[in-house]
N, C-alpha and C positions, 0 to 999 in steps of 0.2 A: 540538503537532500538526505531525508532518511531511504537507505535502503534494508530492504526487511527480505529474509529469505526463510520458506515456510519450509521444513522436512515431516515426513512421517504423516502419521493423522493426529488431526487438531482433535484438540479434545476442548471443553469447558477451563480447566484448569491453563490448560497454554494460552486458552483464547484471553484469558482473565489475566496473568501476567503479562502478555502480551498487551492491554487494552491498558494495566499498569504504566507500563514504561512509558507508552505512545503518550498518555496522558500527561506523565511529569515532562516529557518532551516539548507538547504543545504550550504546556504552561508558562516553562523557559521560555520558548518563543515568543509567545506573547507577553511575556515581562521583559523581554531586551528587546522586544518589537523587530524582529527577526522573522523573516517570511523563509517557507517551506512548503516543501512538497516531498511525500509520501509514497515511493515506489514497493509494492510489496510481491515478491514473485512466487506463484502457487504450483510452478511447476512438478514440484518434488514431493507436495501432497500424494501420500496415498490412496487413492478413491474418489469418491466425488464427496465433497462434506453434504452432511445432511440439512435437511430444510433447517432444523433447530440451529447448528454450527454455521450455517449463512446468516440466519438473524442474528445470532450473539456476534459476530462479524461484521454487522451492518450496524449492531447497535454500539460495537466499542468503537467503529469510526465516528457515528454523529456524535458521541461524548467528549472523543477527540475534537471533532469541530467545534461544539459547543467551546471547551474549551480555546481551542486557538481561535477563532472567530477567524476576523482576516490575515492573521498569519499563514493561515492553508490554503497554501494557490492550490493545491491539487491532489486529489491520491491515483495513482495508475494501478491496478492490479494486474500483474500478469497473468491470464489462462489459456493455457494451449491449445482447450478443447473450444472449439465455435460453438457450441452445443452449450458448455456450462457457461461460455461467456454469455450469451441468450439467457438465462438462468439467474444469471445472479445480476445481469440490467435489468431483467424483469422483476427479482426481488426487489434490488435498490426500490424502482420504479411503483410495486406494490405497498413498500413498507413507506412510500412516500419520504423518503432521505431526502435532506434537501445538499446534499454532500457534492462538492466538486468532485464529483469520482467519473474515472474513466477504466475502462479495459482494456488491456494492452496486450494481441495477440504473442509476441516475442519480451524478452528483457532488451532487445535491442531497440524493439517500437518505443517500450515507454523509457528508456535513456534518452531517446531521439526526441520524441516530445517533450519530456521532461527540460532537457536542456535546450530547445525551441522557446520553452517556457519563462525560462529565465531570461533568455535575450527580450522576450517580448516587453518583459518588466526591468528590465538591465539590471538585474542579478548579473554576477560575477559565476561564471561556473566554476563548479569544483575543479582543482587540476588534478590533471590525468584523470579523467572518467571521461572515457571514450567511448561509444556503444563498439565499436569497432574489435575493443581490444578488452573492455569487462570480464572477467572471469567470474561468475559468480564462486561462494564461501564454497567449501566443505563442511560436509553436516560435522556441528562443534562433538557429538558422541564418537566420531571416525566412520558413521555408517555411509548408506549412499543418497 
């Protein structure tokens, strides 16, 4: 289970090493034949991303799938807002993604499905990842 924790406003340049990492990730996966799933939480974003920062968003996940193929049970996105979560299933939905992707009002909704997820496939869960008791990171700069 990758988890991903968003701070600040996304820019092109974040969204791009970002879409890096995920990428050599997926690849690992699918060369040790390793299934996964992608929780990424957008709580801490600054603002609402703009239409252009949802597509490059949308377009560094299917690159990801592309890549991992069936390695990728799933990606959960977390957004707070009901409003941008509308938003950006509409984009998925427009840009025609063919992405396992879901929305996850809380980090606790998508820990909870996420490791639903694993049982369904009997994955082993992670130990101690608890939705219960998760703390998400601190921003790695010391901000908030």
């Amino acid at each position: 289970m990758l988890l991903v924790t968003w701070f600040g406003e996304p820019t092109s340049t974040v969204v791009d090493v970002y879409a890096e990492w995920m990428t050599a990730q997926a690849r690992q996966a699918r060369d040790t034949q390793t299934r996964f799933i992608i929780i990424g939480d957008t709580t801490r974003v600054d603002g609402r991303p703009s239409p252009d920062m949802r597509r490059l968003m949308a377009q560094a996940l299917q690159d990801v799938q592309d890549v991992a193929g069936d390695s990728l049970l799933r990606i959960f996105t977390v957004i707070d807002s009901a409003l941008l979560r509308t938003v950006i299933n509409m984009t998925m939905y427009l840009m025609r993604q063919k992405l396992p992707f879901s929305s996850a009002r809380s980090i606790d909704d998508a820990l909870s499905r996420a490791l639903a997820l694993l049982d369904e496939f009997g994955i082993p869960r992670p130990d101690g990842l608890d939705p219960a008791t998760y703390e998400p990171p601190g921003h790695p700069m010391g901000g908030s």
